[in-house]
N, C-alpha and C positions, 0 to 999 in steps of 0.2 A: 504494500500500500504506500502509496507514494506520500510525501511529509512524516512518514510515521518516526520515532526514535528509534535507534537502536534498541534501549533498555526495554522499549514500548514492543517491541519483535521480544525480544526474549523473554518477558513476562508475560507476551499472548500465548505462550505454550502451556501453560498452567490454570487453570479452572479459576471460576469468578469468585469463589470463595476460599479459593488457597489462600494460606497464611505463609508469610515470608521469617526466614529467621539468618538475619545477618550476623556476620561477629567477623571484629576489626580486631586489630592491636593498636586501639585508636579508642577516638571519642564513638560512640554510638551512635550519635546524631548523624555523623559522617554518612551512614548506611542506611537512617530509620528513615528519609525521605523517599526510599526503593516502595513505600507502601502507599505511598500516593499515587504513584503512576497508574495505575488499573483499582485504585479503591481496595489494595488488599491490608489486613491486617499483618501487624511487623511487631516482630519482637528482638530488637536489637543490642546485641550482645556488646561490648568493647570496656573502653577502661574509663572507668569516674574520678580515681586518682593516683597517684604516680608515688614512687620512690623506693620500692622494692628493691631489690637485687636479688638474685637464683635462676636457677637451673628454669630453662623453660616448662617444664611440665607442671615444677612446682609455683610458678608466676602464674600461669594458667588455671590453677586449681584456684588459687590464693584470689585473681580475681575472676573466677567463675568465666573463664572462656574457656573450658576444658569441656570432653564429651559429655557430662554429667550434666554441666551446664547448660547443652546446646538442646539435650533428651528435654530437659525441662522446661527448657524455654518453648519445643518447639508441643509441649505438652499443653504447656499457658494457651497455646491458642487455639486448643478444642474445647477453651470453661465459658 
């Protein structure tokens, strides 16, 4: 379809009431506006605040961008 987005193409492969579930090593906001494009629900993962140091798996748990996290976030969006 001619004008369309890119992101607008690739989020038409997905049904009108799928839920998106992003995650950055960044701010969340960075990705939480993927859920306006087509009207879907977003539950955007990333970092609130900074100063850590460790191993990445343990940074990841610590602020919840690990699988654990992404299970449950992407669980939030069937309540």
């Amino acid at each position: 379809m001619a004008g369309q987005s890119h992101v607008d193409r690739l989020l038409g492969a997905l049904g009108p009431h799928a839920g998106l579930v992003t995650v950055i090593d960044g701010s969340p906001g960075a990705l939480s506006w993927l859920g306006g494009v087509r009207g879907q629900k977003v539950s955007p993962l990333g970092l609130d605040r900074f100063g850590q140091t460790g191993d990445l798996p343990d940074l990841y748990r610590e602020y919840r961008l690990d699988a654990d996290a992404i299970v449950d976030a992407a669980a939030e969006l069937f309540l």
